[in-house]
TIMITI-690978 format. One record per residue (C-alpha): x, y, z. Coordinates in nm, 2 decimals. Layout:
N
<<X Y Z>>
...
END
This chain:
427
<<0.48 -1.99 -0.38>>
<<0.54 -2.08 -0.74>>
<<0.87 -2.11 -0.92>>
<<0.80 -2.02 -1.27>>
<<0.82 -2.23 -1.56>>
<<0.88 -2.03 -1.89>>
<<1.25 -2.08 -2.00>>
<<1.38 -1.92 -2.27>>
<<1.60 -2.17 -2.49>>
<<1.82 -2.07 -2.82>>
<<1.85 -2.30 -3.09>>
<<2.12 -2.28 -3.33>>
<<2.07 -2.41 -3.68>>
<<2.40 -2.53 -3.88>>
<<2.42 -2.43 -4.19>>
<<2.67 -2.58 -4.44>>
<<2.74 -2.33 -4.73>>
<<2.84 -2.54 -5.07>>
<<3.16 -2.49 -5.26>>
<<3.18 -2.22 -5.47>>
<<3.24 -2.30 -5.88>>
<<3.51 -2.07 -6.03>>
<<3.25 -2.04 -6.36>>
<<2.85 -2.07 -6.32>>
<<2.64 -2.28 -6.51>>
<<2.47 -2.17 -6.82>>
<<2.11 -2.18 -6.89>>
<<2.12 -2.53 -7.03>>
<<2.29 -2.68 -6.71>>
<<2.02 -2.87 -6.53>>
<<2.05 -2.98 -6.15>>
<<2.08 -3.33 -6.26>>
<<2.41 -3.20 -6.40>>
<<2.53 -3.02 -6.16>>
<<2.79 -3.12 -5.92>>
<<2.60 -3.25 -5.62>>
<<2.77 -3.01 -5.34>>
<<2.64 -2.74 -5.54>>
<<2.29 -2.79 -5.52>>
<<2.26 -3.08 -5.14>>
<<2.48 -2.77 -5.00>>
<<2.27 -2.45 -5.02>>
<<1.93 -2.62 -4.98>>
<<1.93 -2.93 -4.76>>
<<2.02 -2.91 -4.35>>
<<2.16 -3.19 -4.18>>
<<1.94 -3.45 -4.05>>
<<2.09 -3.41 -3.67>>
<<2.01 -3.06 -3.64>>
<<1.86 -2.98 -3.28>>
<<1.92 -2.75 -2.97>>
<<2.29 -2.63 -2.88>>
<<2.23 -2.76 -2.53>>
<<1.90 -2.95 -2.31>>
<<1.72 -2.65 -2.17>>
<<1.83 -2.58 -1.83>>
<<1.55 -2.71 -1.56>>
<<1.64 -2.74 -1.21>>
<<1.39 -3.04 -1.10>>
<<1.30 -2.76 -0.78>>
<<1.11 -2.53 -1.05>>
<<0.82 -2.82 -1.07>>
<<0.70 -2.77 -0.69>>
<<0.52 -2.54 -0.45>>
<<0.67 -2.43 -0.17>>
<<0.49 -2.33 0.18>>
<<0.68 -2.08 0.39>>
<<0.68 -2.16 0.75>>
<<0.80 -1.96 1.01>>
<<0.76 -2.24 1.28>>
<<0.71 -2.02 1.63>>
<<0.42 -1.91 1.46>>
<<0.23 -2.23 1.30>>
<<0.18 -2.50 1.53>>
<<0.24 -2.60 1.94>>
<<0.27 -2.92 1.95>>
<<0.45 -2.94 2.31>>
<<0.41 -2.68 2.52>>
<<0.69 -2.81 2.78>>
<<0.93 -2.65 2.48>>
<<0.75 -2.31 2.51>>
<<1.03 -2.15 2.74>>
<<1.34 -2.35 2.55>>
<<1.43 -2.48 2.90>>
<<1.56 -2.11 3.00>>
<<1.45 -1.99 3.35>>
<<1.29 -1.66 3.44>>
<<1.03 -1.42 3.26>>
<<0.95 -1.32 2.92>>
<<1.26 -1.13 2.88>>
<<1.48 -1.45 2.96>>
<<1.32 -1.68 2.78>>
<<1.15 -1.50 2.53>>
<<0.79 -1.68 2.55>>
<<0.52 -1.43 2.59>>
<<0.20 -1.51 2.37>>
<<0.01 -1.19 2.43>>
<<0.29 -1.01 2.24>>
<<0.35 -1.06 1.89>>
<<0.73 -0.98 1.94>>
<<0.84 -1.27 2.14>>
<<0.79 -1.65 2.07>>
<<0.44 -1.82 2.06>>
<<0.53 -2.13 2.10>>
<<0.49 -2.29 1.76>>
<<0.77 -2.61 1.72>>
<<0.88 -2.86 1.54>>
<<0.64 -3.11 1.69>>
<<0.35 -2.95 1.56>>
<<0.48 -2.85 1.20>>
<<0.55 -3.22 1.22>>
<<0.17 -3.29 1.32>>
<<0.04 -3.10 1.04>>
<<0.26 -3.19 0.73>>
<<-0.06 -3.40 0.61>>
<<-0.23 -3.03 0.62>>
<<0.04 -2.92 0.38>>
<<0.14 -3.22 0.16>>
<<-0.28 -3.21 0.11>>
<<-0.31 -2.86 -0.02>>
<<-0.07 -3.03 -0.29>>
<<0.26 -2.85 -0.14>>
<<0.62 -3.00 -0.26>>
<<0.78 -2.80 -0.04>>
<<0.86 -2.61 0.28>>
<<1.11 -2.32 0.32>>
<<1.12 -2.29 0.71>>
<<1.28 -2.01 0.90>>
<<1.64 -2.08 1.07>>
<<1.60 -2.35 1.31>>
<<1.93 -2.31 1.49>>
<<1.98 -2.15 1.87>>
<<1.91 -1.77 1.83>>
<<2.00 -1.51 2.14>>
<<1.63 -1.51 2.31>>
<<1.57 -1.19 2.37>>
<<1.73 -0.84 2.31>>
<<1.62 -0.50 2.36>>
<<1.70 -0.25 2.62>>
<<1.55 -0.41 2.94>>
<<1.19 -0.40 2.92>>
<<0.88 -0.60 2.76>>
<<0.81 -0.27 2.56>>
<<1.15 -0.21 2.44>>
<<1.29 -0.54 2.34>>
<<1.18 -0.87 2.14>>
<<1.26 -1.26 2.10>>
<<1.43 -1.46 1.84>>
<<1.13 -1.66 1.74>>
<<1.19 -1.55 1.35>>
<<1.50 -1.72 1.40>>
<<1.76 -1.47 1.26>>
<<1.96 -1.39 1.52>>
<<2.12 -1.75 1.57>>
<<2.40 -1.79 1.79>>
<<2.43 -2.14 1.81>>
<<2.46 -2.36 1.49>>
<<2.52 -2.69 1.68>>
<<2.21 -2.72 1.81>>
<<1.83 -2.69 1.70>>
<<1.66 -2.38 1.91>>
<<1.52 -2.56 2.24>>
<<1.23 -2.33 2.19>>
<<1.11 -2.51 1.87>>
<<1.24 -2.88 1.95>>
<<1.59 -3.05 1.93>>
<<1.81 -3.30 1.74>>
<<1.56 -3.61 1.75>>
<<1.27 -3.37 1.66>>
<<1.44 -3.24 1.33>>
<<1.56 -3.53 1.19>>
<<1.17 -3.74 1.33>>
<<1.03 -3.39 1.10>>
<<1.27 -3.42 0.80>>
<<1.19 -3.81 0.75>>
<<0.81 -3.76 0.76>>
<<0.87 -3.48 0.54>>
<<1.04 -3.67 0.31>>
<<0.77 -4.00 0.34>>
<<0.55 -3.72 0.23>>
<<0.73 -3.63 -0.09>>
<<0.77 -3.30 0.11>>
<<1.13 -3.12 0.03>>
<<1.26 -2.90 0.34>>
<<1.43 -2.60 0.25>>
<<1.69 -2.42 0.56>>
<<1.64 -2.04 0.57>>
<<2.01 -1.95 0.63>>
<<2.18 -1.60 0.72>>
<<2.56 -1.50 0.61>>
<<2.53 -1.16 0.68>>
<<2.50 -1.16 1.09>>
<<2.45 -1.31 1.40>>
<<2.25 -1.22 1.74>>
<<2.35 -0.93 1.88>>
<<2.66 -1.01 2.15>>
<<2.91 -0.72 2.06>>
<<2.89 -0.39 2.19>>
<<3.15 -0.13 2.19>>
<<3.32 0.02 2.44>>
<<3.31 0.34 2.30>>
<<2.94 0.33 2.36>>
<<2.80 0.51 2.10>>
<<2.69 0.33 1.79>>
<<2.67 0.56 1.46>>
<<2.78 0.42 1.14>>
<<3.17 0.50 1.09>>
<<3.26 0.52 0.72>>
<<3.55 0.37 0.59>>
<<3.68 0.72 0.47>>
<<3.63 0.82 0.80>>
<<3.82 0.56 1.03>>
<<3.99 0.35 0.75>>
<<4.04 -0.07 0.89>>
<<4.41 -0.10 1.06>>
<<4.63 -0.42 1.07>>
<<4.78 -0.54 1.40>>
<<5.06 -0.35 1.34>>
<<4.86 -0.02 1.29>>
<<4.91 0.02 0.88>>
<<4.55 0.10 0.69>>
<<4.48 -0.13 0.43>>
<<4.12 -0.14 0.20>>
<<3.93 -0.45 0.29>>
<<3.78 -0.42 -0.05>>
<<4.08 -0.46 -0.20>>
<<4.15 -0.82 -0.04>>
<<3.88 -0.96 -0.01>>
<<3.86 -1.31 -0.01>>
<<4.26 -1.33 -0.06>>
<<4.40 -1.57 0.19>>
<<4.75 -1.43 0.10>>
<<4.71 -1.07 0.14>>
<<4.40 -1.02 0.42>>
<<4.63 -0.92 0.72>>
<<4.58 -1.02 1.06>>
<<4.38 -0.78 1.28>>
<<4.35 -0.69 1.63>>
<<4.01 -0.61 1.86>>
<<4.16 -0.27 1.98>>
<<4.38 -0.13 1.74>>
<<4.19 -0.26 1.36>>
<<3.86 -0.10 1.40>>
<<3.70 0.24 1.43>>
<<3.52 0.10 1.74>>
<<3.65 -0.09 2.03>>
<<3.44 -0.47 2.02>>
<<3.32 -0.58 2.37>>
<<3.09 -0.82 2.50>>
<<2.75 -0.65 2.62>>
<<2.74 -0.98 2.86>>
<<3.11 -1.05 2.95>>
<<2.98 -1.44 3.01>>
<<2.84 -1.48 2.69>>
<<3.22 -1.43 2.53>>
<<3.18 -1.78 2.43>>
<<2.81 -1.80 2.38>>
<<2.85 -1.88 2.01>>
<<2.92 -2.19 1.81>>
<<3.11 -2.29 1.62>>
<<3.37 -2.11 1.82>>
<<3.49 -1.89 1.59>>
<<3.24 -1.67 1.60>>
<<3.34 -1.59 1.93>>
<<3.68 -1.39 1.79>>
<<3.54 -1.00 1.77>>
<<3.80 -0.96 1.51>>
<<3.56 -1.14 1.24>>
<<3.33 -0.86 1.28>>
<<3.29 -0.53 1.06>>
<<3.24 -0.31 1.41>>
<<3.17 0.04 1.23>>
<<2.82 0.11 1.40>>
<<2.49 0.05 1.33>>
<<2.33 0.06 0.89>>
<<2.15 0.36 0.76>>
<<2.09 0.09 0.49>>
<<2.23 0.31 0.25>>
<<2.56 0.28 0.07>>
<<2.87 0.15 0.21>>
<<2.70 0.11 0.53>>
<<2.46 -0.17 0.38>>
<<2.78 -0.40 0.36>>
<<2.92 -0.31 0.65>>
<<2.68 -0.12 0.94>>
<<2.47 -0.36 1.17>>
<<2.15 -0.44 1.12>>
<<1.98 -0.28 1.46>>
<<2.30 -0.42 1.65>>
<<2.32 -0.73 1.49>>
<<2.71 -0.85 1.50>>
<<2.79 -0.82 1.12>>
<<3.00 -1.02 1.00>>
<<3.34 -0.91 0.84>>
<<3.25 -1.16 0.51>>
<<3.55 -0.99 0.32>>
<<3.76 -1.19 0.59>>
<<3.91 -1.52 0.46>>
<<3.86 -1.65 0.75>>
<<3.47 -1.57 0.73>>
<<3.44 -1.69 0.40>>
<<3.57 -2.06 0.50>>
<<3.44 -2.03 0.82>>
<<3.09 -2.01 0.67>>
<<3.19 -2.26 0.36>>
<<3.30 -2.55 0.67>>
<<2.96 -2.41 0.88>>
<<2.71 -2.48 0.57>>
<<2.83 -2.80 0.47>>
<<2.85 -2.97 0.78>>
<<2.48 -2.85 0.80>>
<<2.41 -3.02 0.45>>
<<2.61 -3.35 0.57>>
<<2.39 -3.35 0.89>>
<<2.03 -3.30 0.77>>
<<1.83 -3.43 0.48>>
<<1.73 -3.08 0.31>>
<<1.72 -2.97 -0.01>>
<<1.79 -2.67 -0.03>>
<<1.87 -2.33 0.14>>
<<1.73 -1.96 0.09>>
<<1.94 -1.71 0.21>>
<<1.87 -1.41 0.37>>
<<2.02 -1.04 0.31>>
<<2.18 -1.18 -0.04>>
<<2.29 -0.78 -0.12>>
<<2.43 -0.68 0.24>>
<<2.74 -0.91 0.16>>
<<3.02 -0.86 -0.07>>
<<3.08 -1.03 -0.41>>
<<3.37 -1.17 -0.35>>
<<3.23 -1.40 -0.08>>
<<2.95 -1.59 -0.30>>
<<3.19 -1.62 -0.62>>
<<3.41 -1.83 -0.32>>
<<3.07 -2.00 -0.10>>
<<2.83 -2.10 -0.33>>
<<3.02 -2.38 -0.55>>
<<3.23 -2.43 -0.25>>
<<2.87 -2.53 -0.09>>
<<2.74 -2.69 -0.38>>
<<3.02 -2.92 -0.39>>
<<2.93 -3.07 -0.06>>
<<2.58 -3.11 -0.15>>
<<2.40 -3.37 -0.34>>
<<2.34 -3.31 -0.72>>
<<2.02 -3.14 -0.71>>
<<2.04 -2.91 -0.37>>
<<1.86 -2.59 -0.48>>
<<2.00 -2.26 -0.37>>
<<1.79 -1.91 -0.37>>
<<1.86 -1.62 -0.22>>
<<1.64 -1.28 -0.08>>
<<1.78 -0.97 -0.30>>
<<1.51 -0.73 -0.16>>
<<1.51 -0.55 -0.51>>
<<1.29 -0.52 -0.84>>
<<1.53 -0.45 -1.07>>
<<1.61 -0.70 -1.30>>
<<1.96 -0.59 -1.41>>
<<2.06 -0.57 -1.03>>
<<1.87 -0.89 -0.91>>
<<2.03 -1.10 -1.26>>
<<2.43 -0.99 -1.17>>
<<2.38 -1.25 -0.86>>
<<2.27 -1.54 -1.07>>
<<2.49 -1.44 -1.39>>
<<2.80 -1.34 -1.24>>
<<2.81 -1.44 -0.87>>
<<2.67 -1.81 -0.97>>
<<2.33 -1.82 -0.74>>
<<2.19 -2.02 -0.86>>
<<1.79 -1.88 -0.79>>
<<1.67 -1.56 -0.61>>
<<1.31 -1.52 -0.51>>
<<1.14 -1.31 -0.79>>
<<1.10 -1.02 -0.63>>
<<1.02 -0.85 -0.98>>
<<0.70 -1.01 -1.05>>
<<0.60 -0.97 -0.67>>
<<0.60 -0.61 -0.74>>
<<0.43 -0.60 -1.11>>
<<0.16 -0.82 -0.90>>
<<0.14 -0.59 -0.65>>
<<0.12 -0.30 -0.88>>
<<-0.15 -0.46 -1.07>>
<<-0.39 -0.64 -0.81>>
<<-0.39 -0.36 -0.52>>
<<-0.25 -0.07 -0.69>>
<<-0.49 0.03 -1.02>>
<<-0.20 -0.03 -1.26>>
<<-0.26 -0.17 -1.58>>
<<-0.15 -0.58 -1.72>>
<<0.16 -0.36 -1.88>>
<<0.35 -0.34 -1.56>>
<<0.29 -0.76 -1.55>>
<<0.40 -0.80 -1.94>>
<<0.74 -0.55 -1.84>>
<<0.80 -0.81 -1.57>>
<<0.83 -1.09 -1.78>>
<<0.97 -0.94 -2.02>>
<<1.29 -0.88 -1.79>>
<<1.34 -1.25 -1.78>>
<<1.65 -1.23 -2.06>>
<<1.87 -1.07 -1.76>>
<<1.89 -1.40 -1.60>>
<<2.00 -1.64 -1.87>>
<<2.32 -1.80 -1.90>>
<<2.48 -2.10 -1.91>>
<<2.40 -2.23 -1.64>>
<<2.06 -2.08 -1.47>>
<<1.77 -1.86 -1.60>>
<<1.43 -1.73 -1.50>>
<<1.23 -2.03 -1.43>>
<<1.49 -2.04 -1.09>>
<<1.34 -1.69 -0.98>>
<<1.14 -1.81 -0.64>>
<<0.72 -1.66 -0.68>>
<<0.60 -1.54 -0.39>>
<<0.31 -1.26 -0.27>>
<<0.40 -1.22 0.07>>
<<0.58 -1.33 0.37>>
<<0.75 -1.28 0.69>>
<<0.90 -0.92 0.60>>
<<0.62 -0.76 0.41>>
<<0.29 -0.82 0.42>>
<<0.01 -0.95 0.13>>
END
């Protein structure tokens, strides 16, 4: 993938108008005559006229980034292939005749083959979440169910997934990488974990708001939407009496499967039912059962804030993409992502999936909300359009010409991620 390079800069010119005279010169006045404000003023500029500002260049937009998604590019140690978990496929998740469970791809190959990558001329890598994700889930059988190898149901952020490698591993791969000249970028998800909650109810269809409105302990409604993000005025909840389902655990022992441990509290969970992807349920329906995340929560929002930095203070990346940018509120990236940025070095580059091709939609989360990149899924599409679909160069020359949405002060266009393909859509 290439991050593009066309910035647009605005340069003001300062103009100094002269003094006006209360009579003008006649015909016989010469310049040499004239009072020297008069004439200097009006024609000459000043000799330290330049740009407003330095155009703004994040050192990230001069590199190539190669997506990995590491279960599926190298096995370098097969002893790793089951993560250590006994059983059969649907235990462990390793089954290599089916592309829905892990293939046993790991750190120690990606590490192998970095010379591969740094050689194709790669500055980069953007690798899927490497954290512990919930192995396998499904409905009992090979047919019906699939493995965490993509990485996005993490349950465990302490730890590195035993099916790709562990501590030593990561931080033997990140140093290489780095000897390499190769940045590592951490695909990260805010919006949910693995799938843990059920309800007791045991029916699953999204529950609107309108519907079955959020309760406080003490039973009162309140709009989440109206709260968000203030510590003050979010009240406390309760598991039974706050939601319009009842939160239970599908395996009682895995109650305190997650870490860090508040993850484990069922009350920082939206637990309305699973997405139709459509409206309000695209902030707060799960994503085929995935526990979502109640990010309106204060306690979510510092939660993840404390959760990311310690991740940025414990590994040598520079970066992260994040996943499912649109599924969360507002409120919680004008909070996380300087919060974030704070604990990270100077130049740790943030971009983030808004699965979208409209610019003025795509632009409000790097104008307003302060990501500071997205990947560019707005000249994916004009690509698309034009290489597979028989539209004309037009559709490419309306794509660039959207880049204006996302300048301000601080980011602009040449932060918007290129890419042509990956995990969730094909080329």
């Amino acid at each position: 993938m290439r991050i593009r390079r066309t910035v647009t800069t605005l340069v003001a010119l300062a103009i100094t108008a002269g003094a006006c005279t209360d009579t003008l010169p006649d015909a016989s006045t010469t310049s040499a005559t004239m009072p020297a404000s008069s004439t200097t003023a009006a024609t000459a500029l000043p000799e330290d006229v330049g740009p407003v500002a330095a155009p703004i260049r994040h050192p990230a937009t001069d590199g190539s980034i190669y997506f990995v998604m590491t279960d599926r590019f190298e096995n370098g140690d097969p002893g790793n292939d089951t993560g250590g978990i006994e059983g059969g496929p649907l235990d462990h998740g390793f089954l290599p005749e089916d592309k829905g469970f892990y293939q046993g791809g790991d750190l120690a190959g990606l590490t192998a083959r970095l010379p591969y990558i740094a050689h194709m001329g790669m500055t980069a890598i953007w690798m899927t979440p490497p954290f512990t994700n919930n192995p396998v889930q499904g409905q009992g059988a090979v047919e019906s169910s699939s493995a965490g190898y993509h990485g996005y149901w993490q349950i465990d952020w302490s730890q590195i997934d035993p099916h790709l490698g562990n501590e030593e591993e990561m931080q033997a791969f990140l140093a290489e990488a780095k000897a390499l000249g190769i940045d590592v970028y951490f695909d990260i998800v805010i919006n949910h974990t693995g799938d843990v909650i059920t309800y007791e109810e045991g029916t699953f269809s999204y529950q609107s708001k309108g519907a079955a409105p959020y309760l406080d302990a003490s039973g009162n409604e309140f709009d989440d939407a109206a709260v968000a993000g203030d510590e003050a005025a979010f009240p406390a909840l309760e598991a039974v009496a706050s939601f319009p389902y009842t939160p239970a655990f599908t395996i009682p022992e895995e109650a305190e499967i997650k870490s860090p441990d508040w993850l484990d509290d069922p009350t920082v969970y939206h637990n309305r039912g699973d997405s139709t992807f459509d409206g309000e349920s695209a902030f707060y329906g799960d994503f085929f059962g995935l526990d979502d995340l109640f990010t309106e929560d204060p306690r979510v929002v510092q939660g993840m804030i404390d959760l990311y930095s310690d991740i940025i203070s414990r590994y040598d990346i520079a970066g992260f993409r994040v996943d499912t940018v649109k599924h969360v509120n507002d409120e919680f990236w004008v909070e996380w992502t300087p919060a974030v940025l704070d604990a990270a070095p100077e130049d740790f580059f943030i971009f983030g999936e808004v699965f979208s091709s409209d610019p003025i939609f795509n632009s409000h989360y790097t104008t307003n909300l302060g990501l500071p990149g997205l990947l560019d899924f707005i000249v994916k599409d004009g690509l698309a359009q034009y290489v597979a679909n028989g539209a004309g160069a037009d559709v490419l020359v309306q794509a660039f010409d959207n880049d204006d949405w996302f300048t301000d002060a601080d980011s602009n266009a040449s932060m918007l991620v290129k890419f042509f393909g990956n995990h969730d859509m094909g080329r």
